[in-house]
Structure formats: C-alpha cells, structure tokens
C-alpha positions as CSV (number, residue, x, y, z in Angstrom):
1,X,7.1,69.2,57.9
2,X,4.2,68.1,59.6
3,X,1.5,70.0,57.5
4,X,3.2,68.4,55.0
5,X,2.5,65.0,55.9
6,X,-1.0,65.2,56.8
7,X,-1.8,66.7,53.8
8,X,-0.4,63.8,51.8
9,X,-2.8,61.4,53.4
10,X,-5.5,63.1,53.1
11,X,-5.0,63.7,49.4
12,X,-4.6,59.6,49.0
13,X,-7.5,59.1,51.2
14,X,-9.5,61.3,48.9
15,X,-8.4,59.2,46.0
16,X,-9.5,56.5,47.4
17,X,-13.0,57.5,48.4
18,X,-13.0,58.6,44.7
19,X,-12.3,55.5,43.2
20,X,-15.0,54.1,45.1
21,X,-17.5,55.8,43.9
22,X,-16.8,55.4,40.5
23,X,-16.9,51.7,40.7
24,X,-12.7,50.7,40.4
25,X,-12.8,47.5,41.4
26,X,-11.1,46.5,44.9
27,X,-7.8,45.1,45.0
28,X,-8.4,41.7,46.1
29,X,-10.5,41.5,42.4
30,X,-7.2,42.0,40.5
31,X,-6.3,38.9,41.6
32,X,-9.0,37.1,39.8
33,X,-7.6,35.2,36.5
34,X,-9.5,36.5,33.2
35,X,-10.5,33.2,31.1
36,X,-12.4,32.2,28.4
37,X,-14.8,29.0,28.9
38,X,-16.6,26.8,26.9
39,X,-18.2,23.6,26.9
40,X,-18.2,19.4,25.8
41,X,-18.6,19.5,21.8
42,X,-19.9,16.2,20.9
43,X,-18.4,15.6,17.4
44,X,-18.1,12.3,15.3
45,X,-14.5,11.2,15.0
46,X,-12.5,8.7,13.0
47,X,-9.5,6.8,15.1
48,X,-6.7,6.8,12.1
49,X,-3.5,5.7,11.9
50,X,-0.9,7.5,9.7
51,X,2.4,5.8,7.9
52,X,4.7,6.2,5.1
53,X,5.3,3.8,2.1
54,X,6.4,3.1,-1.1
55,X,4.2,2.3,-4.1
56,X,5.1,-1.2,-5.9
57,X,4.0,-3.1,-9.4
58,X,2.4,-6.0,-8.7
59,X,3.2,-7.6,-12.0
60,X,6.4,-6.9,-13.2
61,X,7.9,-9.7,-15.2
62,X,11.5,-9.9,-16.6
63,X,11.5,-11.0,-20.0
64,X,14.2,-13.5,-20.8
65,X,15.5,-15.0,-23.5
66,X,14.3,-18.9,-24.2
67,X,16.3,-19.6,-27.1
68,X,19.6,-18.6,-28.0
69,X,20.5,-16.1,-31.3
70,X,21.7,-12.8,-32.2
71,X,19.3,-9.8,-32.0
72,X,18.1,-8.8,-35.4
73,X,15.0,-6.5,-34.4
74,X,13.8,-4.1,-31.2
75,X,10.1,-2.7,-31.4
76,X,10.2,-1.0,-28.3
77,X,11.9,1.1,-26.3
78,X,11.8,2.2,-22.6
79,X,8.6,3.6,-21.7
80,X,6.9,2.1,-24.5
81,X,3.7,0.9,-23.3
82,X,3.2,-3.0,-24.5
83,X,-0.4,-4.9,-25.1
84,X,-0.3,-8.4,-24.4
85,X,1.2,-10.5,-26.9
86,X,2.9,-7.7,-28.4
87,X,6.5,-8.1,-30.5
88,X,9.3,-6.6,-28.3
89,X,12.8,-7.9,-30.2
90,X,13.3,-10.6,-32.7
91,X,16.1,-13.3,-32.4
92,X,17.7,-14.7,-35.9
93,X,15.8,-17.8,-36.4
94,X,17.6,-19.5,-39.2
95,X,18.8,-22.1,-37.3
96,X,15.9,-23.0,-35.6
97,X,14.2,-22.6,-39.0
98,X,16.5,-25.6,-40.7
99,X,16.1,-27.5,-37.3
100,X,11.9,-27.5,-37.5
101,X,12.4,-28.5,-41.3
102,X,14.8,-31.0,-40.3
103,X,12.4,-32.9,-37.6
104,X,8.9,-32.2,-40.0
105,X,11.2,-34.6,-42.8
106,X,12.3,-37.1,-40.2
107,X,8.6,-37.4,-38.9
108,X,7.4,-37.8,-42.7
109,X,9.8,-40.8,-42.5
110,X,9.1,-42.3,-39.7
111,X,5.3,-42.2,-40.6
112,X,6.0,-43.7,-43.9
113,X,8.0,-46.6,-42.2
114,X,5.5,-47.0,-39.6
115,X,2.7,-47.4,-42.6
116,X,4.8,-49.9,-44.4
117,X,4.9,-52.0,-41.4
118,X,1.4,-51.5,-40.5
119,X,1.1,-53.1,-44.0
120,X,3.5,-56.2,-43.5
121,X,1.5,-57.1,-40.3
122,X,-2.0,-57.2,-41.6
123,X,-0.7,-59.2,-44.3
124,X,1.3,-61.6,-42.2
125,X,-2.0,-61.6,-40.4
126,X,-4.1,-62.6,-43.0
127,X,-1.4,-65.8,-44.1
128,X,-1.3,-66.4,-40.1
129,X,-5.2,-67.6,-40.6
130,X,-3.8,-70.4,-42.9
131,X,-0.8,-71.0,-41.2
132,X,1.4,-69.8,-44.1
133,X,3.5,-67.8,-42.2
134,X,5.8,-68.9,-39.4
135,X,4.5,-67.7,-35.6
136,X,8.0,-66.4,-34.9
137,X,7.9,-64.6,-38.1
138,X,4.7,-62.6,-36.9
139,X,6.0,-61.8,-34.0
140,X,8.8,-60.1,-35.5
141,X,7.8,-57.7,-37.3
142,X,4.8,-57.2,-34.7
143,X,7.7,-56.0,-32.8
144,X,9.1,-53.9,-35.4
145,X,5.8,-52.0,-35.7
146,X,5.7,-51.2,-32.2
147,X,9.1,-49.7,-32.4
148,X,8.6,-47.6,-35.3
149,X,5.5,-46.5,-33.8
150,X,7.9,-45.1,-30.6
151,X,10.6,-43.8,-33.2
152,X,7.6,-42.3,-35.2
153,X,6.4,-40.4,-31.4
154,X,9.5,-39.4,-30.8
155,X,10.3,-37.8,-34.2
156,X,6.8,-35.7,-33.0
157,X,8.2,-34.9,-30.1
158,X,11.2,-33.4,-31.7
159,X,9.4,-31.8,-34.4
160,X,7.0,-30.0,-31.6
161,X,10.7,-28.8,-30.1
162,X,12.0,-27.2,-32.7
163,X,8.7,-25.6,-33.6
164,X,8.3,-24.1,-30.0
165,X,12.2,-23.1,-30.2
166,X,11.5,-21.6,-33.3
167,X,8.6,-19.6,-32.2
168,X,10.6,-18.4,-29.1
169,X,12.6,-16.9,-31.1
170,X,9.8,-13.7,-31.3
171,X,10.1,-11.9,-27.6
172,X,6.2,-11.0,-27.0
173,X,4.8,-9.1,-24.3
174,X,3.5,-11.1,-21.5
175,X,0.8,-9.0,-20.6
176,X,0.7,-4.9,-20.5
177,X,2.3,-2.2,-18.9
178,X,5.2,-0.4,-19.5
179,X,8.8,-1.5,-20.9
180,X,11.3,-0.1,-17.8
181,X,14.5,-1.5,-18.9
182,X,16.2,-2.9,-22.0
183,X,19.0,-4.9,-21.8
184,X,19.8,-5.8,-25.6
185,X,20.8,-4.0,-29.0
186,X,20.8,-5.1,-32.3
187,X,23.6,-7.9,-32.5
188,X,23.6,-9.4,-29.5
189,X,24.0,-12.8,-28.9
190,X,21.6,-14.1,-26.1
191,X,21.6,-17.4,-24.8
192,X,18.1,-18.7,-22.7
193,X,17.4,-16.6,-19.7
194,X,19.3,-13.6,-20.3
195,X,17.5,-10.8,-19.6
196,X,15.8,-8.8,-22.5
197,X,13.1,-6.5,-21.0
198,X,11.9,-5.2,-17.3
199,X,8.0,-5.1,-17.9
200,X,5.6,-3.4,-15.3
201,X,2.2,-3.0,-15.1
202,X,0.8,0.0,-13.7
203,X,-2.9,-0.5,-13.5
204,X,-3.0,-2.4,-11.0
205,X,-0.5,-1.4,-7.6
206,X,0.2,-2.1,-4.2
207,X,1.9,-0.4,-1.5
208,X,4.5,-1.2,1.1
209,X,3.7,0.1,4.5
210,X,5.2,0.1,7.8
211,X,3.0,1.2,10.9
212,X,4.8,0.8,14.0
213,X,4.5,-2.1,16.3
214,X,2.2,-1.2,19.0
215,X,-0.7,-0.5,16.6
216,X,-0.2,-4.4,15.4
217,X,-3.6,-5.3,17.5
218,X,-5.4,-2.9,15.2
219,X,-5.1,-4.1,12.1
220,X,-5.7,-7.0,10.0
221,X,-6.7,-7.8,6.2
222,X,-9.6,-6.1,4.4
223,X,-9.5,-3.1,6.4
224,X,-9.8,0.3,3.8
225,X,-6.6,2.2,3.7
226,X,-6.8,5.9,1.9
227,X,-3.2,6.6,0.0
228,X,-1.9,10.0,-1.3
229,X,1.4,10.5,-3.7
230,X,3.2,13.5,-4.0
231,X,3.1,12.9,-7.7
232,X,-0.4,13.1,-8.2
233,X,-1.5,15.1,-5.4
234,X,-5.2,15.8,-6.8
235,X,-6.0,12.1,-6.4
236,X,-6.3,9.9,-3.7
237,X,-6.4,6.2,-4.2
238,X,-8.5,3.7,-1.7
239,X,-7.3,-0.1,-1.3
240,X,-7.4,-2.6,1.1
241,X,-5.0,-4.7,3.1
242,X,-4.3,-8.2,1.3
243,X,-1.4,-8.9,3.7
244,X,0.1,-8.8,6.7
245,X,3.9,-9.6,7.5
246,X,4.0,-12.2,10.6
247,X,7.4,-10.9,11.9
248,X,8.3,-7.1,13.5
249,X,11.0,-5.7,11.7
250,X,14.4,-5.8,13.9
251,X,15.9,-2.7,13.0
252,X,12.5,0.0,12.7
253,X,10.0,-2.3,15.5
254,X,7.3,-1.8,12.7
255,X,5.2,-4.0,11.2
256,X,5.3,-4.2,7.5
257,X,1.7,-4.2,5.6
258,X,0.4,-4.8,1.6
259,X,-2.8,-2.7,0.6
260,X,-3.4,-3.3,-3.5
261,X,-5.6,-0.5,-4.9
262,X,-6.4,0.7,-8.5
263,X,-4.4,2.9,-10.1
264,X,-6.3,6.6,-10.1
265,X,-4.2,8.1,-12.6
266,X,-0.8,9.3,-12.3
267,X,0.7,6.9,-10.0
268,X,4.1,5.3,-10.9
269,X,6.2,2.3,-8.6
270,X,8.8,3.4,-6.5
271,X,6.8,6.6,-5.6
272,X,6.5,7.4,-2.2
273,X,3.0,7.1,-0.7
274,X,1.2,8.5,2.8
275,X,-1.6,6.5,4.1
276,X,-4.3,6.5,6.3
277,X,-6.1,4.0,7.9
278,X,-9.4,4.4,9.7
279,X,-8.9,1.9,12.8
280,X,-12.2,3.3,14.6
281,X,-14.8,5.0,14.0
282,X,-17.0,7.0,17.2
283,X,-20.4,9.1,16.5
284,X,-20.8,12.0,18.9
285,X,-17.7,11.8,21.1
286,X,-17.2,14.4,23.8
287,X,-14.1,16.8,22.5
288,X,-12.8,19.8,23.9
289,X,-10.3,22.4,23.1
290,X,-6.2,20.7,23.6
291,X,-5.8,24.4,25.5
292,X,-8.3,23.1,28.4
293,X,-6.1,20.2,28.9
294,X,-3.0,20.8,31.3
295,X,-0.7,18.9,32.9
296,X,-0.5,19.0,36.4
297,X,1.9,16.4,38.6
298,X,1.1,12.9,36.5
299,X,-2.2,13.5,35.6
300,X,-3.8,15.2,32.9
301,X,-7.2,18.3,34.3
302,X,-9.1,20.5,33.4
303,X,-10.4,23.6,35.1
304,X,-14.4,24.1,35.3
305,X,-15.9,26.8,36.7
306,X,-18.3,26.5,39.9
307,X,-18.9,29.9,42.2
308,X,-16.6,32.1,40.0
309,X,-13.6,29.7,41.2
310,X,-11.9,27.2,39.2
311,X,-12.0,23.9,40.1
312,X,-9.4,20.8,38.9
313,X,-10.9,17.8,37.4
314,X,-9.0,15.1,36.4
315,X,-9.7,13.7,32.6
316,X,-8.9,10.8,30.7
317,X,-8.1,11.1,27.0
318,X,-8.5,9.7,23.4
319,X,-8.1,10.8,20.4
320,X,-6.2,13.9,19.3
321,X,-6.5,15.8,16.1
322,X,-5.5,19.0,15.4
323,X,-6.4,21.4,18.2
324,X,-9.2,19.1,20.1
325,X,-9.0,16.2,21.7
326,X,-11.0,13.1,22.7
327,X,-12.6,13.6,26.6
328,X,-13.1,9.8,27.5
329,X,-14.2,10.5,30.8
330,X,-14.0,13.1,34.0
331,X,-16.6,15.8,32.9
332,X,-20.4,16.3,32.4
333,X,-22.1,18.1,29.1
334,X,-23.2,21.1,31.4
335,X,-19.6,22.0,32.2
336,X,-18.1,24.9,32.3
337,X,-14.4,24.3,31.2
338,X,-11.6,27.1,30.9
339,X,-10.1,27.2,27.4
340,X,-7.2,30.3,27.2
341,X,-5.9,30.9,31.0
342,X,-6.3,27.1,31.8
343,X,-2.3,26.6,31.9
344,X,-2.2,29.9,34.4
345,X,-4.7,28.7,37.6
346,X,-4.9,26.3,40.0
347,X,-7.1,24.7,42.1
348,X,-9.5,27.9,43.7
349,X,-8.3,30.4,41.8
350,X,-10.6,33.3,41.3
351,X,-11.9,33.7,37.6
352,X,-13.4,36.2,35.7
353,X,-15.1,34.8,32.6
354,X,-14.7,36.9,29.3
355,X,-16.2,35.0,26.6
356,X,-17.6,31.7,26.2
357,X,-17.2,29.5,22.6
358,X,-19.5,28.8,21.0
359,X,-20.0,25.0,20.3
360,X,-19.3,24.7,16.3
C-alpha cells in the first residue's frame, strides 16, 4: 500500500513541475477577471424629448345653412376636394326670388315719392321768397320729405336683405380642403344653421401633444419639433410650438402642447403622430458604453483599470440613447474603463484585459 502512495505524489509532483515549464499560468491568475476596456468617446449629442399625438385641421369649418329651403342640387360629395368659393348644394330660391323682386318695386316707389316731394319743397321754397305760401304749410311737407326719405332707406335696407337671402341660397366653399361630411340629400328642407358640410383643410395642420409634466421647464413656444405618421412613413414633417396649455392635465400629469407645420404630403387629421423635440443640444460630450455603467449600493461606477486591478469610480450621468450614455462627471479622457465584465468585479479585483474598443 505504501509504494502505492508515494508513487501517486510523485507522479502529481511531476505534473506539476511540468506545467511549470511550459508556462500554465499559477492558480492565483485564474482568479483574475477577463475584460474588455475602452475609453471616453467624446461625441455631439442632441437632449430630445419623445411624445405621442394626434394630427388636427386647423381650419375646418362647418358649413350651415343661412337661409331656409329645400335642397334642389349637391356638387360634391365626401372627399371631394373644394376651391374657395366653390358651389357645394343649392337651396330652392323662389321664394327669396319673389321677395328681392318684391323690395326692388317697393324701393322704385319710395324713390318716386321721395322725388315728388323733393319737388313740392323747392317749389314751396321758391313761393316762400314772396310769401305766397303759408310758413306752416312749408314746414309740412318739409317733414314729409324727410320721412319719405327714411321710408325710401328702409325700403334699401330691405331690398339689400332679400338680395343677401337670395344669394345665400347657393352653399359655397369657404376656403379649400376636403368635404368630410355631408349632411343633406336632395329634398331636404333646411332651416338657417343646420349643418350642410364638414370642410377641412389639410395643407396646413397642427398636432396635439402631450409631454409629461416634469419636462414643463423645458419647453416653450418656437422651439422646432420633428413629427413622423405611420401613414406616411417616408416623410417627416418639421413645425414649431405656437402654444402651450397653462394647466397639467388631472388625469395623465402631462402637459398638453400645439406645433403647426406644413403638410409634407400624405398626412390626414386624426392620424396619430410621434414627435421629437430637440431640448438641448451639446458638442463633444464625454459618452461611454451603458455596459461600463453598474449599479453598486445607490450610486452609479465604473471600473477603470490602474496596476492590472480594477478600481470603482463613482459617475454622474446625462443623457442616454441607445447603448451609450452621457458621462457628466467622475472620469478623465485617459481612462481606462471596463466595458463587458464590468457588472462581474469589484473594487480590487484582478483583471486581465482582452481587447480594448476602439473609439468610433
């Protein structure tokens, strides 16, 4: 049993010496962590905040009726685009035909009775300068002429009315766009302000955002947003904030914001909308890797390298996007900082370094 034994450690002991030799490294090196390092990338980087909305019309009249009749003609139909002043729908306007006859022939009449009197005064005027006429008698009809000169404005008046109500009786486009709705058909009978038509205009939108409240100190009118819709995809819209609600919305804390922009093409109210507004912008900001950044107790470190060991540093950050983040403060440009294997050391933990990135 004995030979046995002795001739088990000498056979390990061999080993041993053999590995030596041939350079194994020593177990107190397996212990060292195998990381990958790389520097402070100084990159420019826009501070942006992100928020959903929806896209709105900025012009989009209802066209009512101002007159009342029955329907008799539609032009258009939904989805028609419309030019300004274009027909839409005609309203029966035989009534309001006899009616702007009717106050043209009284306001012939009243202009004939006025110029009779007009008459009958100079010519009391002219007996007055012999004293052939009676004073009261002057008077008189002076008074008359001034009365039928009031019933001859008012006949005007009423002639300009039924001319008006007359012409309302063709529905015109307001401006363009696009008819959304109609309300009539052919033999209706509409009375003044019934709806006829939902108009929008689509050149010219704005959208509805809602960022949430904590970012209220950030923005304020005139500031650029960037806008994307899902139904036009391949083009992006730019606008600027033209208002900003005073009061936080109870229910979502967020703080509701208008941005008008051109249409690009594509773009329809009621759409959905992503935007992006650039708060801050920073030129050659210190970035690193989010993989050097762990979390240790309440503070957020990184590991650099000094002596083959790794050594904790405590960072403060700023910006994130994507996989880098914003390195406010806590490290120097000449740093060695561990990328992959940061979130497996500690403070003094032996490293063996296997690559080191490149800065882009």
């Amino acid at each position: 049993m004995k030979p046995l034994v002795l001739m088990f450690f000498t056979l390990c002991l061999a080993g041993c010496t053999d590995a030596v030799e041939h350079g194994t490294p020593a177990p107190a090196d397996m212990d060292a962590v195998r990381v990958v390092v790389t520097r402070v990338q100084q990159r420019p980087i826009e501070h942006v905040l992100s928020a959903l909305g929806s896209v709105e019309s900025i012009h989009h009249p209802t066209i009512s009726a101002e007159t009342s009749g029955q329907i008799i003609g539609i032009e258009v139909q939904e989805g028609d685009p419309v030019e300004p002043r274009q027909l839409l729908a005609n309203i029966d306007n035989t009534l309001h035909r006899i009616e702007a006859e009717k106050a043209a022939a009284e306001l012939q009449r009243q202009e004939v009775l006025l110029e009779n009197q007009r008459r009958e005064v100079n010519r009391l005027l002219q007996l007055a300068k012999s004293q052939s006429v009676s004073r009261d008698r002057l008077e008189d009809q002076q008074a008359q002429l001034e009365m039928l000169t009031a019933l001859r404005n008012v006949a005007s008046k009423q002639t300009e009315q039924a001319q008006y109500l007359a012409s309302k009786t063709r529905i015109l486009a307001p401006r363009s766009g696009r008819v959304t709705q109609r309300h009539i058909s052919i033999g209706d009978y509409v009375t003044p302000g019934q709806p006829l038509f939902q108009v929008v205009a689509t050149d010219k939108l704005r959208a509805r955002l809602a960022f949430p409240e904590h970012h209220a100190a950030n923005i304020s009118p005139g500031q650029q947003v960037r806008l994307e819709s899902p139904a036009s995809q391949s083009r992006a819209a730019l606008g600027s904030i033209t208002s900003i609600n005073p009061q936080i919305n109870p229910r979502s804390r967020a703080i509701d914001i208008i941005v008008e922009f051109d249409n690009p093409g594509g773009w329809y109210p009621g759409g959905s909308v992503d935007a992006t507004l650039v708060v801050r912008e920073k030129q050659d900001a210190p970035t690193l890797p989010t993989l050097s950044v762990v979390r240790r107790g309440e503070q957020n470190v990184v590991f650099i390298v000094e002596g083959g060991r790794a050594v904790q540093r405590p960072v403060e950050l700023g910006w994130r996007e994507g996989d880098w983040v914003e390195i406010v403060s806590g490290l120097a440009a000449q740093d060695q900082v561990v990328t992959e294997g940061a979130a497996l050391i500690s403070e003094g933990s032996r490293l063996v370094i296997t690559a080191e990135e490149s800065t882009p």
